[in-house]
N, CA, C and O atoms as a GROMACS GRO file, in nm:
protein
  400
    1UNK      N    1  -7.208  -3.206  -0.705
    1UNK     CA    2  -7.156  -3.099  -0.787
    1UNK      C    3  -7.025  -3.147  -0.850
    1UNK      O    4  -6.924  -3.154  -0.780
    2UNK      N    5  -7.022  -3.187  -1.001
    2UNK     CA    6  -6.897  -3.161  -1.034
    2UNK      C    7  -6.817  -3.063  -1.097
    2UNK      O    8  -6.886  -2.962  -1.099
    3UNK      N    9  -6.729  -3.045  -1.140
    3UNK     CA   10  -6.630  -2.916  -1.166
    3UNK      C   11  -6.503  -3.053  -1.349
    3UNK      O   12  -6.430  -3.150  -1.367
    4UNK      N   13  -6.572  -2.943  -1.413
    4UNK     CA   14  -6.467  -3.061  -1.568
    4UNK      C   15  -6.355  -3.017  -1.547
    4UNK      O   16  -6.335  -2.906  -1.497
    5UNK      N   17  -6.279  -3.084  -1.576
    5UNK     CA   18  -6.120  -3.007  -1.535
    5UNK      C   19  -6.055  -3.036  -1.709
    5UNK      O   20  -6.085  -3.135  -1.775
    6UNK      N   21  -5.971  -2.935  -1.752
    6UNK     CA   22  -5.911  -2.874  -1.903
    6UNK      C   23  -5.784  -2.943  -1.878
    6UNK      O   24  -5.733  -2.973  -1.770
    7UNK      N   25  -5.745  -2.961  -1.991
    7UNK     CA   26  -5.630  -2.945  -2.016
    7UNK      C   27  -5.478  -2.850  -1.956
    7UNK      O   28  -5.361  -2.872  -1.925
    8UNK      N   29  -5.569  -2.743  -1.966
    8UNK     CA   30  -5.499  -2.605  -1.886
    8UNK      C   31  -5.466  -2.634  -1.700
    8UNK      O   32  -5.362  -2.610  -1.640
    9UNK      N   33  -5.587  -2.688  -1.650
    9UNK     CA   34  -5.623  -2.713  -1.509
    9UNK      C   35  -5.524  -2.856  -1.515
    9UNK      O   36  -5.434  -2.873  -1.433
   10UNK      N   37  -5.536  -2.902  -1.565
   10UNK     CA   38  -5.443  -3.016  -1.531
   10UNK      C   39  -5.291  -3.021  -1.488
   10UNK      O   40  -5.234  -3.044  -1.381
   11UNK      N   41  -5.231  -2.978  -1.663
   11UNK     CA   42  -5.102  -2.936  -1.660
   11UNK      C   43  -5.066  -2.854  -1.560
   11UNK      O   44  -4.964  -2.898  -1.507
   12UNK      N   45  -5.116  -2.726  -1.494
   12UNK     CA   46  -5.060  -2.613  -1.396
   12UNK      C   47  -5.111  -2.686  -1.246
   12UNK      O   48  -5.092  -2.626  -1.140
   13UNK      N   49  -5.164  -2.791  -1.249
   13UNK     CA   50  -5.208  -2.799  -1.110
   13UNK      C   51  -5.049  -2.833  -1.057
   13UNK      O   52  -4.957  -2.881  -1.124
   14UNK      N   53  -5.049  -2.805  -0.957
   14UNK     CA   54  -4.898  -2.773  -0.877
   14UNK      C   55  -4.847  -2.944  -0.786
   14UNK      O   56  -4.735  -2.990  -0.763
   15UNK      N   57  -4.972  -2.991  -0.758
   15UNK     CA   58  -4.955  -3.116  -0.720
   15UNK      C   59  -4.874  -3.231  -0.813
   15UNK      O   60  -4.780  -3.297  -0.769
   16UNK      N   61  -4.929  -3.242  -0.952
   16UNK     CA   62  -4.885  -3.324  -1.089
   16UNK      C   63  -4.790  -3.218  -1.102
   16UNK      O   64  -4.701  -3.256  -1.026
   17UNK      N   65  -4.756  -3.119  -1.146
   17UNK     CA   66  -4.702  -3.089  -1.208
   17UNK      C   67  -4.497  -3.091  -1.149
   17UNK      O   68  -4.395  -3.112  -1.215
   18UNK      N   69  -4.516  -3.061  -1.014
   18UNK     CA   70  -4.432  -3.107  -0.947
   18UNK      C   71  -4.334  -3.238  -0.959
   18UNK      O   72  -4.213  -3.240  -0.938
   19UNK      N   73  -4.441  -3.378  -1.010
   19UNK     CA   74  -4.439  -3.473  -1.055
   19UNK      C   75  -4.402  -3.525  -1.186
   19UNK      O   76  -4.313  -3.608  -1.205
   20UNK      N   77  -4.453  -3.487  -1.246
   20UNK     CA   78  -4.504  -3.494  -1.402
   20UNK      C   79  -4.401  -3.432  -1.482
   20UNK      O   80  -4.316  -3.378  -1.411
   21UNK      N   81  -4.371  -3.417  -1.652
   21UNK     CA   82  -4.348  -3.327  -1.674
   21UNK      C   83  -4.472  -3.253  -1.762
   21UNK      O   84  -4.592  -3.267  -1.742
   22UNK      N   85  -4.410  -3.172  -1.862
   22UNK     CA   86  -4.546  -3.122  -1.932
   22UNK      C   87  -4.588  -3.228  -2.037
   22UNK      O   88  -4.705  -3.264  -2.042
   23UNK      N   89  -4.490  -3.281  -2.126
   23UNK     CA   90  -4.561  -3.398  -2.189
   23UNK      C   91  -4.608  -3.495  -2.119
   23UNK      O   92  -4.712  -3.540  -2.167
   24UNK      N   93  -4.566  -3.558  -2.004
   24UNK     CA   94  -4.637  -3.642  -1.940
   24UNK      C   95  -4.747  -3.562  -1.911
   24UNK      O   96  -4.822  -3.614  -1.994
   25UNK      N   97  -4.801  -3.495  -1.871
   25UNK     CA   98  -4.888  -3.451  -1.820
   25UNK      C   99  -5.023  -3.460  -1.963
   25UNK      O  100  -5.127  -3.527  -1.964
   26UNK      N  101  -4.987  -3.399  -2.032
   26UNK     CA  102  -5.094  -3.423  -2.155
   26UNK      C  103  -5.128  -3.564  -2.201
   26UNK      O  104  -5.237  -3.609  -2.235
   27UNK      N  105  -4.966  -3.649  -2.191
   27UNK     CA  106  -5.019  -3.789  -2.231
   27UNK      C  107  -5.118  -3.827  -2.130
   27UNK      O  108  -5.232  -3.862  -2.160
   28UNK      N  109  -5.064  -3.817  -1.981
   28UNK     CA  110  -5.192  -3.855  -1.902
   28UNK      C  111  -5.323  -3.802  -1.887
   28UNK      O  112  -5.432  -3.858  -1.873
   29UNK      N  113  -5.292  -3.692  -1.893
   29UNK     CA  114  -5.485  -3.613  -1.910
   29UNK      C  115  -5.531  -3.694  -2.076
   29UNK      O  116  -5.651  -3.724  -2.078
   30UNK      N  117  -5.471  -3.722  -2.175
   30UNK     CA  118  -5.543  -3.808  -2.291
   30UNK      C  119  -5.564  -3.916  -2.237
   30UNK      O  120  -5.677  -3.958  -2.263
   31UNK      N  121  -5.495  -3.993  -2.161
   31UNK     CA  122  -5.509  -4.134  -2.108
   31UNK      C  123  -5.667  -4.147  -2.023
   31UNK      O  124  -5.769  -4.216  -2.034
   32UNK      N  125  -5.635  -4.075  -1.966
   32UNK     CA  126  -5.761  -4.059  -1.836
   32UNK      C  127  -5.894  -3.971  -1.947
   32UNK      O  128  -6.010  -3.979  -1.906
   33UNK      N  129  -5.880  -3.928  -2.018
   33UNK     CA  130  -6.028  -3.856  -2.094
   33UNK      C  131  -6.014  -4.028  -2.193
   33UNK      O  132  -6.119  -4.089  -2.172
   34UNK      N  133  -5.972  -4.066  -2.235
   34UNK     CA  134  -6.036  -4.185  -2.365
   34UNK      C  135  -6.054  -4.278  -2.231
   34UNK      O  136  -6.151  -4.349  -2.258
   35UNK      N  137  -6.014  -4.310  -2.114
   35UNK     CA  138  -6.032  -4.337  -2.027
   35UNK      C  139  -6.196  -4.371  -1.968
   35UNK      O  140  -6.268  -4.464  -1.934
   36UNK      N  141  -6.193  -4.243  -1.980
   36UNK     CA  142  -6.395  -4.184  -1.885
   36UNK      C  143  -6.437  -4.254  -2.031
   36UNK      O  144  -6.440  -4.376  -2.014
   37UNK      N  145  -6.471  -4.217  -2.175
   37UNK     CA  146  -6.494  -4.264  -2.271
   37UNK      C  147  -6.505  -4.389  -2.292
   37UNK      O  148  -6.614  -4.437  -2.323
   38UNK      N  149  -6.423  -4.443  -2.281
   38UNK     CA  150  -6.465  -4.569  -2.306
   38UNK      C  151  -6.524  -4.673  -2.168
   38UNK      O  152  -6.557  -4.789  -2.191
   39UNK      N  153  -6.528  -4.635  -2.074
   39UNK     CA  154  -6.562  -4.670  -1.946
   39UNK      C  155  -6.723  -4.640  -1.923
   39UNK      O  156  -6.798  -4.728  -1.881
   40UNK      N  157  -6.780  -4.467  -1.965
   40UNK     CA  158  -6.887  -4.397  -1.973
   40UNK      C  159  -6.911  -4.372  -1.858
   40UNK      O  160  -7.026  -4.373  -1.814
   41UNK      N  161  -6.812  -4.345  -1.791
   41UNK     CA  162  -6.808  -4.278  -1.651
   41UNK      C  163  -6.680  -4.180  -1.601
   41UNK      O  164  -6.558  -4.194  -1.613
   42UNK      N  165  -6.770  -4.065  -1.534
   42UNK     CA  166  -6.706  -3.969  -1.499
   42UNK      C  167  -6.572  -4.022  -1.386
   42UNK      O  168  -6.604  -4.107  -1.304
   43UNK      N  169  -6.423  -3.970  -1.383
   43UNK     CA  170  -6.339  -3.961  -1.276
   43UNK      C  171  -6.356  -3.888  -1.183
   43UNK      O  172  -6.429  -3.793  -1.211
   44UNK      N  173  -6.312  -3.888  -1.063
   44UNK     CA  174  -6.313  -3.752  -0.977
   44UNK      C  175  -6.176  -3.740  -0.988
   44UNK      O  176  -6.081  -3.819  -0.988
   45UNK      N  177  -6.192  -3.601  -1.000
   45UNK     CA  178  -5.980  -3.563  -0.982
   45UNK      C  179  -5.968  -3.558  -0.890
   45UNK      O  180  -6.039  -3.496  -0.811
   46UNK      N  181  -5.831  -3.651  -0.857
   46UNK     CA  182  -5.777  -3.642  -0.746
   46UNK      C  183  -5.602  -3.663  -0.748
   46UNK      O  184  -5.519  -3.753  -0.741
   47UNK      N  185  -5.612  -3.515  -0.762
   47UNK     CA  186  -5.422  -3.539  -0.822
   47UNK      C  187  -5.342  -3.597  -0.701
   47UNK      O  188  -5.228  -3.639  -0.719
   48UNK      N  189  -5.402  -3.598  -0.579
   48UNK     CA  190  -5.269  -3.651  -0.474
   48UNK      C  191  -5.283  -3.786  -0.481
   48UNK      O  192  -5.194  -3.863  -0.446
   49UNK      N  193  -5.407  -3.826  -0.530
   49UNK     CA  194  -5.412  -4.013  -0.561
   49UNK      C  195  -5.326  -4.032  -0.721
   49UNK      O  196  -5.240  -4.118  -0.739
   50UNK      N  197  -5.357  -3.965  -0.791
   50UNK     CA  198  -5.290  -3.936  -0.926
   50UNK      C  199  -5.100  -3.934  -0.924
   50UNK      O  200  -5.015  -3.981  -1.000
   51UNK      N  201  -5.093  -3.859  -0.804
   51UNK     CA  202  -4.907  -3.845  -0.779
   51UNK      C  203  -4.879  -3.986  -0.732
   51UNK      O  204  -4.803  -4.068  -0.785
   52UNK      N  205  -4.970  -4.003  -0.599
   52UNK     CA  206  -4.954  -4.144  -0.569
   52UNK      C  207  -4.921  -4.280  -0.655
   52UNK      O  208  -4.814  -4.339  -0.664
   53UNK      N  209  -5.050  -4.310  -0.716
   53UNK     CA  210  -5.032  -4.404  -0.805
   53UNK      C  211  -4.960  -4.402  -0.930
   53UNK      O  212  -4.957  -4.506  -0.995
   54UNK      N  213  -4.911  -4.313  -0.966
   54UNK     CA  214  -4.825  -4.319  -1.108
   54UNK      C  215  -4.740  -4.257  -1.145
   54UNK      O  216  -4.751  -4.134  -1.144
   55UNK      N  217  -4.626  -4.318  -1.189
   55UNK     CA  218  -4.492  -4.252  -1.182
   55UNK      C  219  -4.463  -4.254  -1.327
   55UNK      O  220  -4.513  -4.331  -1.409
   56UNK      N  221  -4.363  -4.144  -1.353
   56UNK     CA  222  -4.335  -4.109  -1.493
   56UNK      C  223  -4.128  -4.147  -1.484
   56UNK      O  224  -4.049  -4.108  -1.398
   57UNK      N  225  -4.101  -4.235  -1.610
   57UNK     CA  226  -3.991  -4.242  -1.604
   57UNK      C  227  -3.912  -4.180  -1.734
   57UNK      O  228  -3.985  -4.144  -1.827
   58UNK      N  229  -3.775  -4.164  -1.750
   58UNK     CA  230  -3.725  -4.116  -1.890
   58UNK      C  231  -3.749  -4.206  -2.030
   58UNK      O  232  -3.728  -4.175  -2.147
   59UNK      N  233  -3.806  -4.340  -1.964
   59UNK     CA  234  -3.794  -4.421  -2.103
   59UNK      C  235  -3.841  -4.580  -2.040
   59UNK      O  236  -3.848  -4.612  -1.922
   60UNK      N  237  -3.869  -4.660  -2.158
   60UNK     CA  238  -3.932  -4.802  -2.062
   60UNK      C  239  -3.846  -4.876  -2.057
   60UNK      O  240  -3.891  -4.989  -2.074
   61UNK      N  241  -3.655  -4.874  -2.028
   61UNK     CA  242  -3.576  -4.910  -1.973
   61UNK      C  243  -3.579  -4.890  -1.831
   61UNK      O  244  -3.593  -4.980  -1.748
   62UNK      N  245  -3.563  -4.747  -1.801
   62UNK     CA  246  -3.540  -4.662  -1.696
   62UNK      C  247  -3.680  -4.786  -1.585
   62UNK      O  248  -3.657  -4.856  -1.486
   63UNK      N  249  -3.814  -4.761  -1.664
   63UNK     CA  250  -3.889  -4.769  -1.593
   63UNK      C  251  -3.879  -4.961  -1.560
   63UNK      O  252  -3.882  -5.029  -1.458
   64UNK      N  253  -3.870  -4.981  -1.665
   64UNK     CA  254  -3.851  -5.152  -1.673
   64UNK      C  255  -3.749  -5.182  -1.497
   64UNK      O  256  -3.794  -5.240  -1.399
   65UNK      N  257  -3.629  -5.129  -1.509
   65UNK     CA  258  -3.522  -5.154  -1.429
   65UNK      C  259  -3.570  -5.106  -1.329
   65UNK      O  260  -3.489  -5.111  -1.237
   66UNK      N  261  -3.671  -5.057  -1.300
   66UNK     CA  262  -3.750  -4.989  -1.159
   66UNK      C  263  -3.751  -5.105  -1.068
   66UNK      O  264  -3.696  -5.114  -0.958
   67UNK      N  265  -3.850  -5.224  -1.156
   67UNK     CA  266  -3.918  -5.359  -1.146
   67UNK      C  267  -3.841  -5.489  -1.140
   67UNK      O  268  -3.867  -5.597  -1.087
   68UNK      N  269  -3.734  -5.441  -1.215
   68UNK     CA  270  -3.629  -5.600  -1.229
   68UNK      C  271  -3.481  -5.550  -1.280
   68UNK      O  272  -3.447  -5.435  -1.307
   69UNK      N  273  -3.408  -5.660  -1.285
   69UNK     CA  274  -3.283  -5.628  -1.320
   69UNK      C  275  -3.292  -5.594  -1.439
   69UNK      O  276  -3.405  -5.608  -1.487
   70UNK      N  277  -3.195  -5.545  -1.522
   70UNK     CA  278  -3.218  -5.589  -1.712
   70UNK      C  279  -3.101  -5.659  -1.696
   70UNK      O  280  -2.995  -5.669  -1.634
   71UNK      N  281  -3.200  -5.722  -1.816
   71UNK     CA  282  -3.113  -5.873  -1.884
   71UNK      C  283  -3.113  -5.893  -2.024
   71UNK      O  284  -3.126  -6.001  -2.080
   72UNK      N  285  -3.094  -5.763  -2.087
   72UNK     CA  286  -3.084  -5.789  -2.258
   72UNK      C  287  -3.228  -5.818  -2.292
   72UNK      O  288  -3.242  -5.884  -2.395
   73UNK      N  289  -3.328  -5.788  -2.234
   73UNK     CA  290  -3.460  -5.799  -2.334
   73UNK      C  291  -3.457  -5.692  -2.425
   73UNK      O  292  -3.367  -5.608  -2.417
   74UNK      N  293  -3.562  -5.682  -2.528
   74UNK     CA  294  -3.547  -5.627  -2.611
   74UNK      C  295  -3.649  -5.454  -2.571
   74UNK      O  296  -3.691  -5.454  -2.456
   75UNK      N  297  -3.673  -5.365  -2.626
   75UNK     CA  298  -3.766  -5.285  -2.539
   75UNK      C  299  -3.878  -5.367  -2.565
   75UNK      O  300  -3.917  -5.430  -2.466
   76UNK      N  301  -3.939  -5.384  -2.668
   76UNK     CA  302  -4.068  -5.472  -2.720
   76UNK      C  303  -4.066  -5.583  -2.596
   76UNK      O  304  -4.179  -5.604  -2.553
   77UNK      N  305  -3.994  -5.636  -2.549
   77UNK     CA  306  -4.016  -5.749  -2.436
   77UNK      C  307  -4.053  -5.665  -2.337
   77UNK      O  308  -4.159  -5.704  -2.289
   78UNK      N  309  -4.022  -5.588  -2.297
   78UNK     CA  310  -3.998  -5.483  -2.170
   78UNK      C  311  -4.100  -5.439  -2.136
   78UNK      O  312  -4.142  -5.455  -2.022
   79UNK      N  313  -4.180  -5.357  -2.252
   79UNK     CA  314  -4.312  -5.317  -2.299
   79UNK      C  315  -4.428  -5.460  -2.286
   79UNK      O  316  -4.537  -5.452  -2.230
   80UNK      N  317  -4.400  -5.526  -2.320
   80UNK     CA  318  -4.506  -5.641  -2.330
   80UNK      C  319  -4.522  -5.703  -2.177
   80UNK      O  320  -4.629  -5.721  -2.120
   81UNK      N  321  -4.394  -5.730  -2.124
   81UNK     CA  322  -4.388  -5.769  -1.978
   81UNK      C  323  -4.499  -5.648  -1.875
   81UNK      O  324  -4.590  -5.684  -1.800
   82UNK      N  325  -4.452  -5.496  -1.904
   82UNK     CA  326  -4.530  -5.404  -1.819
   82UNK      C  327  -4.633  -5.392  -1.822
   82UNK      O  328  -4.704  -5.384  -1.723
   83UNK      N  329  -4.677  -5.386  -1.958
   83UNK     CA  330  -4.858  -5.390  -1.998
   83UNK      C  331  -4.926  -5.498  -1.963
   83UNK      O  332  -5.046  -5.486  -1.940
   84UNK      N  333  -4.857  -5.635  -1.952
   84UNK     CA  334  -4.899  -5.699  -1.884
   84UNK      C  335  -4.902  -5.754  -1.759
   84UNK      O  336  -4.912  -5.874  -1.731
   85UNK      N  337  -4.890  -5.630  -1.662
   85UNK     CA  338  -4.905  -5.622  -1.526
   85UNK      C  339  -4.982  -5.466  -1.439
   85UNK      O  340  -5.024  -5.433  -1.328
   86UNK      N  341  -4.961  -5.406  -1.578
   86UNK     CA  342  -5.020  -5.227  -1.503
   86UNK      C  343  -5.026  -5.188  -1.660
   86UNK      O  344  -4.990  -5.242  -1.765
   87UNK      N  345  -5.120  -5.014  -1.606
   87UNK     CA  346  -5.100  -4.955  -1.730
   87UNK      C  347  -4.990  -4.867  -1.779
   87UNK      O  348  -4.908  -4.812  -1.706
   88UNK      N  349  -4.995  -4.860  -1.889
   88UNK     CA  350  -4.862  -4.795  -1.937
   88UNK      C  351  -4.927  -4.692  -2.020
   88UNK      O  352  -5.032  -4.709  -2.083
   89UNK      N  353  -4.864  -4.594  -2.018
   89UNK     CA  354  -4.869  -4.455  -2.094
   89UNK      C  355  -4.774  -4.424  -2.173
   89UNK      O  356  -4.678  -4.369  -2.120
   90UNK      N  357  -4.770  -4.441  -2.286
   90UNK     CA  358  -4.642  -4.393  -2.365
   90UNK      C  359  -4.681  -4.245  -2.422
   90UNK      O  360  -4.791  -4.199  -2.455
   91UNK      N  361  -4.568  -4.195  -2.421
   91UNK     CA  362  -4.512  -4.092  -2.470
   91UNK      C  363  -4.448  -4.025  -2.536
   91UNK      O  364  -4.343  -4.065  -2.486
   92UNK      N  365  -4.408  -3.935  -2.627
   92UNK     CA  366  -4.271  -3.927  -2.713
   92UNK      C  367  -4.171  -3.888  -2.609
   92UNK      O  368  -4.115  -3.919  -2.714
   93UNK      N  369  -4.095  -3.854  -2.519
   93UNK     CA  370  -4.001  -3.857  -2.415
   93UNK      C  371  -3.979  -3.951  -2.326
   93UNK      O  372  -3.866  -3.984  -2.290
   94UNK      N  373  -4.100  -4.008  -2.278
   94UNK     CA  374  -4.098  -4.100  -2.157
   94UNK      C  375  -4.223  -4.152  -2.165
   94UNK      O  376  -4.313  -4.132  -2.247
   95UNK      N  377  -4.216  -4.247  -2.034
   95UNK     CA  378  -4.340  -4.332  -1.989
   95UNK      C  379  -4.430  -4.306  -1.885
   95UNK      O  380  -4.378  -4.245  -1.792
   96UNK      N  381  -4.540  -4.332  -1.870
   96UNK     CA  382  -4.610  -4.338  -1.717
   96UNK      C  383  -4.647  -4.468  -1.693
   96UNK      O  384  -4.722  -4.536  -1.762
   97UNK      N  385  -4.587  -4.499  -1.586
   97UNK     CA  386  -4.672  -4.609  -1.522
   97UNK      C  387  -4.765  -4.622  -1.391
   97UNK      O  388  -4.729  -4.539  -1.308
   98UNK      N  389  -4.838  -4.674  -1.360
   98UNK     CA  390  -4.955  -4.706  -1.252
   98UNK      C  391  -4.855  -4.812  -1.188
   98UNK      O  392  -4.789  -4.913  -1.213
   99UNK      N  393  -4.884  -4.732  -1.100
   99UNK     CA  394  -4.761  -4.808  -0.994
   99UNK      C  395  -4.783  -4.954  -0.922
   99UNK      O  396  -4.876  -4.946  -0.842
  100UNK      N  397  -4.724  -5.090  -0.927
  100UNK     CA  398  -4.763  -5.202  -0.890
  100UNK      C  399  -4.650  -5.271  -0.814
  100UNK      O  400  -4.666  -5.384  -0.768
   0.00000   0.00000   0.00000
């Protein structure tokens, strides 16, 4: 039995949302639907694996300096370094990353 989960169900679930903010939250429910799409397979929701694995920061400095010192890269370096180790979610406020 599965159950589709909205847009609506996403954002208010109390687990993410706790987490998340509201734009993160939409960037990631788009992430995860072009996601199933291009994959052609269903997710199971599972927002406490969802809180787990991926963290939302103010910006891909913030999140960069999570991972390493900064050292004057440029953001474009910063960005290129993260994507090429996890996924990244951009956002107009902030970032999500899959935690590594």
């Amino acid at each position: 039995m599965k159950t589709t989960i909205q847009l609506h169900d996403f954002t208010n679930n109390i687990q993410l949302r706790d987490n998340f903010s509201y734009d993160g939250l939409i960037a990631f429910f788009d992430y995860l639907e072009d996601y199933e799409q291009s994959c052609g397979a269903d997710l199971e929701f599972d927002p406490v694996a969802l809180r787990c694995d991926f963290t939302e920061y103010n910006g891909i400095k913030c999140a960069y300096e999570n991972y390493l010192v900064y050292e004057d890269e440029t953001e474009t370096e910063m960005m290129e370094y993260l994507q090429g180790r996890t996924q990244v979610i951009e956002f107009e406020t902030g970032v999500i990353l899959q935690d590594f």
